[in-house]
N, C-alpha and C positions, 0 to 999 in steps of 0.2 A: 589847736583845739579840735575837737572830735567836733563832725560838724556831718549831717545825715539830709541830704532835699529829696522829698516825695515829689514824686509827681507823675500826671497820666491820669490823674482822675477825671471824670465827666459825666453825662447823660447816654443812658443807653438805655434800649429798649428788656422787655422781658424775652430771653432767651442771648445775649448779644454780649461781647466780648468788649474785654478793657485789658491793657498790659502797665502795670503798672512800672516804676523807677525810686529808686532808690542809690543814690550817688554817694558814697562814702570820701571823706578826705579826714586827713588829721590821726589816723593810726596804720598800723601796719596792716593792711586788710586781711590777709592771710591768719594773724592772730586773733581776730573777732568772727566771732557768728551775728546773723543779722536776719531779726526778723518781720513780719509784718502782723501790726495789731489794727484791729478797727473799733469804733463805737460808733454804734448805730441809735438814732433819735431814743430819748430816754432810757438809757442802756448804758452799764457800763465796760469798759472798755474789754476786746478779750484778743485771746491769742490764736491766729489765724493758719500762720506756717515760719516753718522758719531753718534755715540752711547755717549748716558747718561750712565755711568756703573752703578751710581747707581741705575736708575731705569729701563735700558733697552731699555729709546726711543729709536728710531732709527731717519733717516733719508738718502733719497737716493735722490739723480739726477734723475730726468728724464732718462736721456742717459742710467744710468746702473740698473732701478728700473727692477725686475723681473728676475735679471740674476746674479747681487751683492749679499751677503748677510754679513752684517756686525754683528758678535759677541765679548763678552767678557768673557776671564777668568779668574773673580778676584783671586779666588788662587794663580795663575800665571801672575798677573797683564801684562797679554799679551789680546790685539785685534787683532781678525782675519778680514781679508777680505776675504771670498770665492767668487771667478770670475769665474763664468758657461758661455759657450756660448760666446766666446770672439771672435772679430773681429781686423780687424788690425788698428780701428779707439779708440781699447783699445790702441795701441802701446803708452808707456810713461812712465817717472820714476814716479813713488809711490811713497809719504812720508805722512805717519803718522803724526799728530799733536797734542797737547794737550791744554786743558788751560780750565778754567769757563766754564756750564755748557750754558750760555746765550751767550757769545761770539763766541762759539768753534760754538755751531747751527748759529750763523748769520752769520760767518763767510763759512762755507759749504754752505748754502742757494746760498750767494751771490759772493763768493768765492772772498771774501775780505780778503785779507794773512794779512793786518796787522791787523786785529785784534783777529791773535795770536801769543801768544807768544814762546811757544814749538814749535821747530819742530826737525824731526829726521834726518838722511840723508834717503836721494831717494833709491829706489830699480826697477830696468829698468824689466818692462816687453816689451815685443816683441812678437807681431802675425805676424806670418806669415800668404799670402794668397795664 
């Protein structure tokens, strides 16, 4: 079973870093893209960044381009999300997602949840201001 744990979220101040996790097991990692979506209080869910592992694309939001950086460790079939510079309009749970390499990106772009199929549980970050 495809199976995805976030984690790394917590309390930080306004200006102040978090690195997020995301652990993959249950597919061939190399074959999926994997990305991170958040929902922030009364908000629906959007698409944040998200990485080609095999090749390294990337892709970022607007909102968090310049401040995100999205990597992979295939070894450790884990994606980070590093969050510089965070604001209390980061405040949201984080989940991780997985799936095709053409879905998982149109889905981020457009932050269309059903067209994936992996997802992890949330992980709540919280800025304070």
């Amino acid at each position: 079973d495809v199976q995805l744990q976030a984690s790394g979220g917590g309390l930080v101040q306004t200006g102040g870093s978090l690195r997020l996790s995301c652990a993959a097991s249950g597919f061939t990692f190399d074959d999926y893209s994997i990305a991170w979506f958040r929902q922030g209080p009364g908000k629906g869910r959007e698409g944040v960044s998200c990485i080609s592992v095999s090749d390294g694309n990337t892709y970022y939001a607007d909102s968090v381009k310049g401040r995100f950086t999205i990597s992979s460790d295939n070894a450790k079939n884990t994606v980070y999300l590093q969050m510089n510079s965070l604001t209390p309009e980061d405040t949201a749970y984080y989940y991780c997602a997985a799936d095709r390499l053409n879905p998982i990106f149109e889905a981020t772009m457009t932050s269309d949840v059903h067209l994936v199929n992996y997802w992890g549980q949330g992980t709540l970050v919280t800025v304070s201001s």
